[in-house]
GUNUBA-315954 format. One record per residue: residue number from 1; residue in one letter; x, y, z of N, C-alpha, C, O in turn. Coordinates in pm, whole numbers, padded with zeros to 5 digits. Layout:
NUM,A,X,Y,Z,X,Y,Z,X,Y,Z,X,Y,Z
...
***
This chain:
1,X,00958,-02135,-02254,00822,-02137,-02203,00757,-02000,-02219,00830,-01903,-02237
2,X,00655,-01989,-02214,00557,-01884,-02231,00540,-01764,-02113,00513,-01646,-02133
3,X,00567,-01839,-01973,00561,-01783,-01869,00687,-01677,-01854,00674,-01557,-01827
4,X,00808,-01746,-01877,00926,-01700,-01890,00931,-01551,-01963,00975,-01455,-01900
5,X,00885,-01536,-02096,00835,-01433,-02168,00751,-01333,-02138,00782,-01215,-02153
6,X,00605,-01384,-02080,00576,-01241,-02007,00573,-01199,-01895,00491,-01123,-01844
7,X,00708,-01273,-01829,00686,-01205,-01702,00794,-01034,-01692,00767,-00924,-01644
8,X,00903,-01083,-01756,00892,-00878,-01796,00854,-00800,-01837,00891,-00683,-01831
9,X,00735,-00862,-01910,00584,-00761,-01996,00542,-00722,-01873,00557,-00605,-01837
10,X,00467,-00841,-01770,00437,-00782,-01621,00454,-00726,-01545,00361,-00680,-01480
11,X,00601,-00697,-01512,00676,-00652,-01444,00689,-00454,-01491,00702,-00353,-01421
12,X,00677,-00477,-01629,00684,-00361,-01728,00566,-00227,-01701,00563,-00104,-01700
13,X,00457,-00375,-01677,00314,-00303,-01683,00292,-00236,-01578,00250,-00121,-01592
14,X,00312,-00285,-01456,00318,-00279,-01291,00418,-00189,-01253,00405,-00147,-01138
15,X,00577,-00120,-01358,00607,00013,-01326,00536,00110,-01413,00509,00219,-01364
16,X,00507,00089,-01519,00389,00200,-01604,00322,00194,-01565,00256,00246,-01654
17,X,00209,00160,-01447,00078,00181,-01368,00138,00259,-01243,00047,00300,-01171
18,X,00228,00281,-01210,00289,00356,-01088,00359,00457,-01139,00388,00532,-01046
19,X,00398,00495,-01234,00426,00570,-01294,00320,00678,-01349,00363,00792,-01363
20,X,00219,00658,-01374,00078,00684,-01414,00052,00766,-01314,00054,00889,-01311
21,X,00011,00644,-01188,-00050,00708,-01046,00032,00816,-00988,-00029,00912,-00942
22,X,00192,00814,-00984,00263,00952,-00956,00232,01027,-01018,00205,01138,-00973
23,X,00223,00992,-01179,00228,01153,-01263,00085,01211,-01202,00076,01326,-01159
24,X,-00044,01099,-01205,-00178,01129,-01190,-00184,01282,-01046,-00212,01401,-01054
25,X,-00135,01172,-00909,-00102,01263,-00810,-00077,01396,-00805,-00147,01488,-00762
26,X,00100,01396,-00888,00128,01535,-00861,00066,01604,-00938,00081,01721,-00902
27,X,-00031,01594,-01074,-00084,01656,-01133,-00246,01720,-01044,-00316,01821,-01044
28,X,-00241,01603,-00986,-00383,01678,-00897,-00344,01760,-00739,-00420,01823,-00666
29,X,-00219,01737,-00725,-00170,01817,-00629,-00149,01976,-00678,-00190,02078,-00624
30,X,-00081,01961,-00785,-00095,02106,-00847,-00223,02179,-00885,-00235,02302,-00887
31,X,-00300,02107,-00909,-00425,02140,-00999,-00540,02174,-00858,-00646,02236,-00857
32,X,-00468,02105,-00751,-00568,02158,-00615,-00580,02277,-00544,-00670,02306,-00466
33,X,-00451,02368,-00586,-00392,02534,-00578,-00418,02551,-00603,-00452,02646,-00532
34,X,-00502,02567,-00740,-00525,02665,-00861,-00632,02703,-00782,-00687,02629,-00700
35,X,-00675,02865,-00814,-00800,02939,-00844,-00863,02907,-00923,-00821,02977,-01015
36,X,-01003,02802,-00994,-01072,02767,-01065,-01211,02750,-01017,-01245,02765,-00900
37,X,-01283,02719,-01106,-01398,02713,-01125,-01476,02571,-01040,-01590,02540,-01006
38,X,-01361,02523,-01034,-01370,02338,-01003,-01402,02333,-00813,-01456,02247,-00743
39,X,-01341,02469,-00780,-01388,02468,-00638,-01516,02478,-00596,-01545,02448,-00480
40,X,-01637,02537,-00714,-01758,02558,-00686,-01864,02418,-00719,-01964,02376,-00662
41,X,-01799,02381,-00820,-01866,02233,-00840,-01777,02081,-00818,-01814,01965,-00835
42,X,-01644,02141,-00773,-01649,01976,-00673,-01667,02001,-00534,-01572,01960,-00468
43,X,-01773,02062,-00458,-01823,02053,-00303,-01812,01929,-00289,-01826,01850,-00382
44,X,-01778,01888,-00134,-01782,01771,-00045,-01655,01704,-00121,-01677,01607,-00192
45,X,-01558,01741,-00111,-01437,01697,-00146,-01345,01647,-00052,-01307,01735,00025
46,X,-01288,01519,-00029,-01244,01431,00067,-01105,01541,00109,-01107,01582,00225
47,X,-01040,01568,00059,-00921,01649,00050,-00918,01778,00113,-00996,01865,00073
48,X,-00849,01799,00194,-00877,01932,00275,-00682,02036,00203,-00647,02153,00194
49,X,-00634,01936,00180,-00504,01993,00111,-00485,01966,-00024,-00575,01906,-00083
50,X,-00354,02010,-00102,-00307,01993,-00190,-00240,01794,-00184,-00284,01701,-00252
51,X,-00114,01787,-00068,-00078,01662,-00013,-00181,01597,-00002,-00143,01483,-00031
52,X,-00298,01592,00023,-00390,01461,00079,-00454,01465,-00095,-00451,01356,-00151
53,X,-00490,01541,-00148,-00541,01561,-00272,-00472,01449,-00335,-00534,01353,-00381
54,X,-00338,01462,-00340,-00268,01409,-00453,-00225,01236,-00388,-00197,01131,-00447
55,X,-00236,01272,-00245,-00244,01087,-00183,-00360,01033,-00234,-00358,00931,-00302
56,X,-00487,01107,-00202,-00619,01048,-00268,-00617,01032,-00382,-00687,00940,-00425
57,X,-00521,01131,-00498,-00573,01034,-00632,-00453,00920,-00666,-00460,00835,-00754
58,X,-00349,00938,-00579,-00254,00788,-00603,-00311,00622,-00557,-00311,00504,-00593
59,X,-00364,00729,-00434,-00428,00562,-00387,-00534,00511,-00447,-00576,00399,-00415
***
């Protein structure tokens, strides 16, 4: 059957989308330390830390 077949394509897709969102995270957790330019033009930023930074871009 057909179903049978992609359901480990699905299964596949749904750990490469979480996989994504971690890498996404810790990349914006790191990237929320930095001394940059990005502090002057992203004002009103939900994130008061690095940790909530990188929860906000997983979730």
């Amino acid at each position: 059957m057909v179903s049978n077949r992609f359901h480990p394509q699905v299964i596949a897709n749904f750990v490469l989308l979480g996989l994504i969102c971690v890498g996404c995270s810790i990349a914006s957790s790191i990237y929320f330390d930095q001394n940059t330019s990005a502090q002057w033009f992203e004002f009103g930023s939900d994130a008061h830390s690095a940790a909530m930074a990188g929860f906000l871009t997983f979730w």
